[in-house]
C-alpha positions as MATLAB code, in Angstrom:
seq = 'XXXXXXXXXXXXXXXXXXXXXXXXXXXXXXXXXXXXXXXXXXXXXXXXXXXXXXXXXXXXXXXXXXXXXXXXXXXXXXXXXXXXXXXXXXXXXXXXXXXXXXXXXXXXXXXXXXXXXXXXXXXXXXXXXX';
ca = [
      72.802   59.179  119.187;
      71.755   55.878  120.371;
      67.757   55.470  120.263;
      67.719   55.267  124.159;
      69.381   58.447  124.587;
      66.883   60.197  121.921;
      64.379   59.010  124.232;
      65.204   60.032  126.950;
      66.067   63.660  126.107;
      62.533   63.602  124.747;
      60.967   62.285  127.873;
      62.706   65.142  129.639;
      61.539   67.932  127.075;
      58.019   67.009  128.110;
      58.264   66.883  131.533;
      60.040   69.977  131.501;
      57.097   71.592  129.140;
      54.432   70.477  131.106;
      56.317   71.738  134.198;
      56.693   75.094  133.000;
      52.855   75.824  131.886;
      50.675   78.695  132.815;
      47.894   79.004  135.100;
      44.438   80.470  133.748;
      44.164   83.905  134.347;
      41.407   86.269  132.635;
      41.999   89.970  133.312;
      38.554   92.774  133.636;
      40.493   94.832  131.260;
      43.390   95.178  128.752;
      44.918   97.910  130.599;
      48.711   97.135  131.741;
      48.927   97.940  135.584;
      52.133   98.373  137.511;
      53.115   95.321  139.120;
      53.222   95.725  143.374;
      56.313   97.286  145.090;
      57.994   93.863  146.622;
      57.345   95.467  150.177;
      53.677   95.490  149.640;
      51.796   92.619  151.601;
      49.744   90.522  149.673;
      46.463   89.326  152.234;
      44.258   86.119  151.470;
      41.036   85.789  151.848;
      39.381   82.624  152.449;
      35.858   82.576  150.862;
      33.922   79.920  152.449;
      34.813   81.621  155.794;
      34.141   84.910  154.708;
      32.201   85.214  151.921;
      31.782   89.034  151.015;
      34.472   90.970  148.996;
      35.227   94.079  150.728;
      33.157   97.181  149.286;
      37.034   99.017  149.159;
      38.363   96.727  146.117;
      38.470   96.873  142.809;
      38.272   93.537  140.499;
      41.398   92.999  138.568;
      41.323   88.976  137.545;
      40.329   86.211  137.699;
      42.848   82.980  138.511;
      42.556   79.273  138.234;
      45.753   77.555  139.188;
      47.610   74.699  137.418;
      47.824   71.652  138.002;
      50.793   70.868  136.024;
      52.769   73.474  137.484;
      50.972   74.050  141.257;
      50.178   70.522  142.399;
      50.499   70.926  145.774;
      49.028   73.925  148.147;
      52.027   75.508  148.635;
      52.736   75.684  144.793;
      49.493   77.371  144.264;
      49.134   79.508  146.638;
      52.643   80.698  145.499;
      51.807   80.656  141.988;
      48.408   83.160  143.152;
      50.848   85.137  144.911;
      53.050   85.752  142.039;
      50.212   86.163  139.159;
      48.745   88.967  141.833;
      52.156   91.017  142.176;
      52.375   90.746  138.568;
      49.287   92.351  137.881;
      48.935   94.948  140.572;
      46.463   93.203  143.148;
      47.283   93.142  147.222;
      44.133   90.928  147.771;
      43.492   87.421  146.577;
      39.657   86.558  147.222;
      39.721   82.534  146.893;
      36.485   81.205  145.519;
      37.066   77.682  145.413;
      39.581   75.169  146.630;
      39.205   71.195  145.055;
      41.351   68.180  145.225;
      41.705   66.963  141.599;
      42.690   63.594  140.849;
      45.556   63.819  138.209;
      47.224   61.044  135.647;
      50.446   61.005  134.840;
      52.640   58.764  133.027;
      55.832   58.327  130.688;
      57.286   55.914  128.209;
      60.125   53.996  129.268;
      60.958   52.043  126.110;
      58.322   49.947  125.601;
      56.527   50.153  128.383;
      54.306   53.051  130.177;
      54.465   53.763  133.608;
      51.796   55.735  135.476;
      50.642   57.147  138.596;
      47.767   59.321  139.936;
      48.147   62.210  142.643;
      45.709   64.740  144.217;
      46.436   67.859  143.158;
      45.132   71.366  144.686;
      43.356   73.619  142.498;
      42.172   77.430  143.501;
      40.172   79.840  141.856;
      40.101   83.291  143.105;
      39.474   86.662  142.307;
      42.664   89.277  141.949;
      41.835   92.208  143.854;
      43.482   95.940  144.712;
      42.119   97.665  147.544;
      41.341  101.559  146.905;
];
């Protein structure tokens, strides 16, 4: 293979890894839940607006999204979505919501190109309702 071609199949073996990473999540306990039923509706809650968790839930995780993975809001509101089926929780209580300021760059031969981009990062708490 010609040294350009090894390079670029490398290039795109890291941008594919650091595509595919996983968001921080820290579960309350080891216990394996049943995921939701796909009908179930997953509800937000928006903490700043309303900042008291229900009394009816019961704390599941906790979730920090990527920023590899769910730059933009969409992406990680999916990716909270997703993490909360997996686990069993219909409510996602988000905590926090902050624009992060994100690097990135690749090799192209010789020389490095970069760029920044906001990202948006959540943290919220995984929730089922009793």
């Amino acid at each position: 293979m010609k040294p350009i071609a090894v390079l670029m199949v490398a290039v795109a073996a890291i941008l594919f890894s650091a595509c595919s990473s996983n968001e921080f999540l820290v579960m309350d306990s080891a216990k394996k839940r049943a995921p939701l039923d796909p009908q179930t509706q997953v509800r937000f809650i928006y903490a700043p607006e309303i900042p008291v968790i229900p009394e009816n839930t019961e704390f599941i995780a906790v979730m920090n999204t990527n920023v590899n993975s769910d730059c933009y809001l969409d992406d990680a509101v999916h990716a909270l979505e997703s993490a909360a089926r997996e686990v069993g929780a219909d409510l996602i209580f988000v905590k926090k919501y902050e624009n992060q300021t994100v690097s990135r760059g690749v090799y192209l031969g010789k020389v490095y190109m970069s760029h920044t981009e906001t990202c948006s990062v959540l943290t919220a708490d995984l929730l089922k309702t009793k």
